[in-house]
LUMDRENNU-573139 format. One record per residue (C-alpha): residue in three letters; x, y, z. Coordinates in nm, 3 decimals, always signed. Example, Ala and Ser with C-alpha at 12.3 -4.5 7.8 and 13.67 -1.06 7.14 Angstrom:
<atoms>
ATOM type       X       Y       Z
ATOM  ala  +1.230  -0.450  +0.780
ATOM  ser  +1.367  -0.106  +0.714
</atoms>
This chain:
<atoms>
ATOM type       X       Y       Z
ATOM  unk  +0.000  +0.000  +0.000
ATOM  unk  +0.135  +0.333  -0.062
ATOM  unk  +0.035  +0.656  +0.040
ATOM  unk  +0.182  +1.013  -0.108
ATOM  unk  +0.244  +1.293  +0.142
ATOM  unk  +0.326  +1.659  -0.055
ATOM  unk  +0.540  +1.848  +0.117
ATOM  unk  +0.725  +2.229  -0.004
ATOM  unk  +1.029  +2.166  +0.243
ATOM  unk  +1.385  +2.220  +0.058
ATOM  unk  +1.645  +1.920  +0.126
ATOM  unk  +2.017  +1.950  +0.079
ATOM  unk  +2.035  +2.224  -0.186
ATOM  unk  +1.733  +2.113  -0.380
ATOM  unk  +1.501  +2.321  -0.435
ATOM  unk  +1.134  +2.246  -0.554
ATOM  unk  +0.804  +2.113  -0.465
ATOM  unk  +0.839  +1.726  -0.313
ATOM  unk  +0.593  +1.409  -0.282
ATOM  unk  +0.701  +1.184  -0.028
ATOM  unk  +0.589  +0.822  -0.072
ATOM  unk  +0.543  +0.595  +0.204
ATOM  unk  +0.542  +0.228  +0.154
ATOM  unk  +0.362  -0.029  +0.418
ATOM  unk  +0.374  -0.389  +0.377
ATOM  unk  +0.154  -0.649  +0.613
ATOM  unk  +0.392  -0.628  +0.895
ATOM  unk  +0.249  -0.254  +0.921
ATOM  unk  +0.660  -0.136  +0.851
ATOM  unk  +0.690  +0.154  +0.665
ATOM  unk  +0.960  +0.306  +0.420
ATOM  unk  +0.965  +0.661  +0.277
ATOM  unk  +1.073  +0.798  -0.067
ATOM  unk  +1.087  +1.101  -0.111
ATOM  unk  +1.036  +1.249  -0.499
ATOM  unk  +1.103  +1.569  -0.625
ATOM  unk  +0.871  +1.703  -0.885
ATOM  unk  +0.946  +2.059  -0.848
ATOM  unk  +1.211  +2.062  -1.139
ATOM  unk  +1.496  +2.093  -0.876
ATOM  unk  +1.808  +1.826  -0.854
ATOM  unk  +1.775  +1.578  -0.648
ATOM  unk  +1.987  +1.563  -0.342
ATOM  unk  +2.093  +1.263  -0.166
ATOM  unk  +1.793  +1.208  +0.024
ATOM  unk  +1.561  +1.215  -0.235
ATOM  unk  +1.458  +0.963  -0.483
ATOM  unk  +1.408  +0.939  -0.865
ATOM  unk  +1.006  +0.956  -0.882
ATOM  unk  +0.956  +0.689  -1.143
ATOM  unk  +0.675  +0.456  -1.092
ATOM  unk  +0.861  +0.198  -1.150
ATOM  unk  +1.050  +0.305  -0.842
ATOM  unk  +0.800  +0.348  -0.617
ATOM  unk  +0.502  +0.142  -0.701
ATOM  unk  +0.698  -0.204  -0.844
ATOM  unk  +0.600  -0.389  -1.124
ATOM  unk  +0.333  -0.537  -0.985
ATOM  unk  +0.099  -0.246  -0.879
ATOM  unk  +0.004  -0.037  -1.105
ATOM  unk  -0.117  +0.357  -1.007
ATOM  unk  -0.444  +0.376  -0.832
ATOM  unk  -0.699  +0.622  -0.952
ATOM  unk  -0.823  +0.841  -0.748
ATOM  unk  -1.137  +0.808  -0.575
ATOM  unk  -1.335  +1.087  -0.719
ATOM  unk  -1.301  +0.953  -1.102
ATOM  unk  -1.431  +0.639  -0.940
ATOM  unk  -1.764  +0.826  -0.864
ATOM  unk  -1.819  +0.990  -1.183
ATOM  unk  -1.754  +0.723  -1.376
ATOM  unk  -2.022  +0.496  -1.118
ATOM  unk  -2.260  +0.818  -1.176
ATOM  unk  -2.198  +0.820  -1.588
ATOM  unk  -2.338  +0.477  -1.580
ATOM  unk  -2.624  +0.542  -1.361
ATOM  unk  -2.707  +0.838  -1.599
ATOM  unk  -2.642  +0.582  -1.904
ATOM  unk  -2.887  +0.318  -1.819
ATOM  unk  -3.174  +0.567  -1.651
ATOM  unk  -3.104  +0.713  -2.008
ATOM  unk  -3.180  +0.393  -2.181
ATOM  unk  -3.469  +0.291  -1.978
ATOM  unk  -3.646  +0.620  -1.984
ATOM  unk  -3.618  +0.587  -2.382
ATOM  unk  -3.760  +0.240  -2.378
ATOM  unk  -4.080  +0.359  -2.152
ATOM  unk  -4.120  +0.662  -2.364
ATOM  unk  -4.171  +0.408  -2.703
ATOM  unk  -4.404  +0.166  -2.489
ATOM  unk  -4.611  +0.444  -2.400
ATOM  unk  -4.651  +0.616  -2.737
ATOM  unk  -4.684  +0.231  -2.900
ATOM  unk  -4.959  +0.223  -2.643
ATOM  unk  -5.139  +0.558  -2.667
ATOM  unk  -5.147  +0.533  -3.071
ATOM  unk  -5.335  +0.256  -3.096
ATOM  unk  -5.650  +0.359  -2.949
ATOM  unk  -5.624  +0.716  -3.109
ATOM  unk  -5.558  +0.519  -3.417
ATOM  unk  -5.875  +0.326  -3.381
ATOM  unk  -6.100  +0.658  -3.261
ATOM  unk  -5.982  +0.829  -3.582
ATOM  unk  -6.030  +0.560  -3.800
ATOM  unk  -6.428  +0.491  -3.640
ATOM  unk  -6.500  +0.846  -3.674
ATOM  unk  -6.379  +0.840  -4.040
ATOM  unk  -6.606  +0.549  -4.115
ATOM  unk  -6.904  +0.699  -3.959
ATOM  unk  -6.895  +0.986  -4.142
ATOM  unk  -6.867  +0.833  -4.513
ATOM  unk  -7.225  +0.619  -4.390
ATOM  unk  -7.362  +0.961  -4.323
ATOM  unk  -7.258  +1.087  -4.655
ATOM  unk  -7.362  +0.748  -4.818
ATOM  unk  -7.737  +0.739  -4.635
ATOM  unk  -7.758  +1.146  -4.758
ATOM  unk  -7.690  +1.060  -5.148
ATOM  unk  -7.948  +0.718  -5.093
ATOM  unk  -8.253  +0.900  -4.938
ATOM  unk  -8.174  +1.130  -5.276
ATOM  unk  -8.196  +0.841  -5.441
ATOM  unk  -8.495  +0.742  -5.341
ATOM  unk  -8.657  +1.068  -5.465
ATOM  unk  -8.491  +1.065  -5.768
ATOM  unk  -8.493  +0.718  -5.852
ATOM  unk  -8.137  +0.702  -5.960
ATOM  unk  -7.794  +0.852  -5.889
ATOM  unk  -7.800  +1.179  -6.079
ATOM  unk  -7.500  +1.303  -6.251
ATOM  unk  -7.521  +1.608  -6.000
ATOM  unk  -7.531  +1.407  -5.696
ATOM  unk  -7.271  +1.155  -5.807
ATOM  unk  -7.009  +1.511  -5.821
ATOM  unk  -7.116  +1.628  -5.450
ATOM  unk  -7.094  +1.288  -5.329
ATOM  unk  -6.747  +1.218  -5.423
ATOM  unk  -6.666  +1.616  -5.305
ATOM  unk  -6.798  +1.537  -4.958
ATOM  unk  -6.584  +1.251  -4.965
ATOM  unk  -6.270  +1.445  -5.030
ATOM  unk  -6.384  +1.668  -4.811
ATOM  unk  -6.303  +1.437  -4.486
ATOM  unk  -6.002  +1.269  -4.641
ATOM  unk  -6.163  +0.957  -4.774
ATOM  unk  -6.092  +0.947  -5.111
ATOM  unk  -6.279  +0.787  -5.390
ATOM  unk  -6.000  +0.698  -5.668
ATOM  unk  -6.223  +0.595  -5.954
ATOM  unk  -6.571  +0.664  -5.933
ATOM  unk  -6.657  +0.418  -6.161
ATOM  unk  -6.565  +0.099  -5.987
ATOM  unk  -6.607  +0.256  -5.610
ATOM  unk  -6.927  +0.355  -5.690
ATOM  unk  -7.185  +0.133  -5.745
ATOM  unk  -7.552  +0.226  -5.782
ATOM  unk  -7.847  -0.049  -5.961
ATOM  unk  -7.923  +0.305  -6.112
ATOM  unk  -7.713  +0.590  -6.229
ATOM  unk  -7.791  +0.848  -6.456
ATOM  unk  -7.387  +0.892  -6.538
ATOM  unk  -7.463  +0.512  -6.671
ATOM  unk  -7.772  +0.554  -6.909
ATOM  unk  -7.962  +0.405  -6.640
ATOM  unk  -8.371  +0.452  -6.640
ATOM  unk  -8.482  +0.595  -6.287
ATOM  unk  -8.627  +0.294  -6.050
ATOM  unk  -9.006  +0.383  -5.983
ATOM  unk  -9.230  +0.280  -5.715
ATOM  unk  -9.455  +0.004  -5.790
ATOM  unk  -9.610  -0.294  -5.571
ATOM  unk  -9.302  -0.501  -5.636
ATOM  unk  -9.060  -0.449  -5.332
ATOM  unk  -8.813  -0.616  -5.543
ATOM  unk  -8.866  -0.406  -5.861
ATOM  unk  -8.851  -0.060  -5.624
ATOM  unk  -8.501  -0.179  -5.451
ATOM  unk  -8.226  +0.059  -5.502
ATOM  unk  -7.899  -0.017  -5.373
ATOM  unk  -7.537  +0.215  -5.321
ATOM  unk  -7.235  +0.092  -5.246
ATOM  unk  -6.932  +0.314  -5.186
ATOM  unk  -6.581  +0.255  -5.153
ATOM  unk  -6.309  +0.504  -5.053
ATOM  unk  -5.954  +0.532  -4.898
ATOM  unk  -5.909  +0.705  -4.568
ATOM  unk  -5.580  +0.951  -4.584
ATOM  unk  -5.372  +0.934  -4.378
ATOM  unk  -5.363  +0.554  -4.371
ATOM  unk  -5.434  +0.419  -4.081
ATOM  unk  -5.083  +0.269  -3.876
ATOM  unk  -5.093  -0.120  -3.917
ATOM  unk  -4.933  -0.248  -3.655
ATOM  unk  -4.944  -0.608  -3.774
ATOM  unk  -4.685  -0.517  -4.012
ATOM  unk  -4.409  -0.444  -3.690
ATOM  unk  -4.488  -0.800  -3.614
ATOM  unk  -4.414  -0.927  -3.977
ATOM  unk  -4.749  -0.847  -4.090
ATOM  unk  -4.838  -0.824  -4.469
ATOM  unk  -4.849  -0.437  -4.607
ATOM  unk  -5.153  -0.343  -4.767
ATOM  unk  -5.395  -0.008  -4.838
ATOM  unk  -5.700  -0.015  -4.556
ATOM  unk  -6.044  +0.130  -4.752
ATOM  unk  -6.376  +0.187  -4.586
ATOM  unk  -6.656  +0.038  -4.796
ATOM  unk  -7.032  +0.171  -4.671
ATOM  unk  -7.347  +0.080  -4.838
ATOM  unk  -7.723  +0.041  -4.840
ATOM  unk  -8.055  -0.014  -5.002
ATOM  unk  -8.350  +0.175  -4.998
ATOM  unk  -8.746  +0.173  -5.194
ATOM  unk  -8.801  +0.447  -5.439
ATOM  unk  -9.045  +0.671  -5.396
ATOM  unk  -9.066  +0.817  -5.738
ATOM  unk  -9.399  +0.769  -5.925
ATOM  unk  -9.351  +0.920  -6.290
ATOM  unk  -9.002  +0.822  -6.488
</atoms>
């Protein structure tokens, strides 16, 4: 064990700033060396301050205690780090889901409003009229569900757009029916989470639709 002592005292004619460096083995004996590190010459009571001198082969310098600490508290501050990044991502992986959902249910409830609006026209007109056909697809846009080609994601027994007659009441229910079926794609897309877990990728569309009796007497 060794333990290093400064000291300013001058010794012989040396001059300069000394570390003395006492030595104890088990038997609790000591043995002092004293080493000059103020730049002066060494007299004859003072010792070359080489490690190797003082410390052996065998034991290498100790560092001192306070480096200890801050390198103990860098790798508290490391891991609290990590861990408080990890929680963060659970959470939000958490939190988006549901939002995800909410945003996603409101969308689709809105585009069956819109559908039931253009249907109960339908019903008074008999068919899907050029006119409506435009505003429906507007409204559509107009909460981010788009409809990307009218002709295949819309899909009306009657449309005027089609050269389609108008569907008039009679005493047939099955003769009166008019149906609409709309298709459109919700933007942004909805996060799939299935694909983190190896999912396959794929659009997600909201597809609303319903049938109704006409109520118009003369074509």
């Amino acid at each position: 064990m060794y333990d290093r002592k400064p000291t300013s005292k001058a010794y012989g004619n040396s001059k300069g700033h000394y570390w003395r460096w006492v030595s104890r083995d088990d038997n609790h004996s000591s043995k002092s060396y004293l080493c000059n590190y103020g730049g002066g010459s060494n007299s004859g009571n003072t010792q070359n301050c080489d490690r190797r001198h003082v410390y052996g082969y065998d034991e290498p310098p100790k560092r001192h205690g306070q480096f200890r600490v801050l390198g103990h508290l860098s790798n508290q501050s490391g891991n609290s780090l990590v861990s408080l990044l990890v929680s963060f991502t659970l959470l939000v992986f958490l939190l988006m889901q549901p939002i995800d959902t909410f945003v996603f249910q409101s969308k689709h409830q809105m585009a069956e409003n819109i559908m039931h609006k253009y249907l109960a026209r339908m019903r008074l007109e008999g068919y899907l009229t050029t006119t409506d056909e435009n505003n429906l697809i507007a409204d559509f846009n107009n909460i981010k569900c788009l409809i990307q080609n009218p002709a295949t994601d819309i899909i009306a027994n009657a449309r005027e757009s089609n050269g389609d007659n108008r569907i008039l009441r009679s005493s047939d229910p099955v003769s009166s029916e008019l149906t609409l079926k709309i298709t459109c794609k919700p933007d942004p897309q909805p996060c799939n989470f299935m694909q983190i877990f190896g999912g396959a990728p794929g659009s997600t569309t909201i597809t609303v639709g319903g049938k109704s009796l006409s109520e118009r007497v003369n074509p």
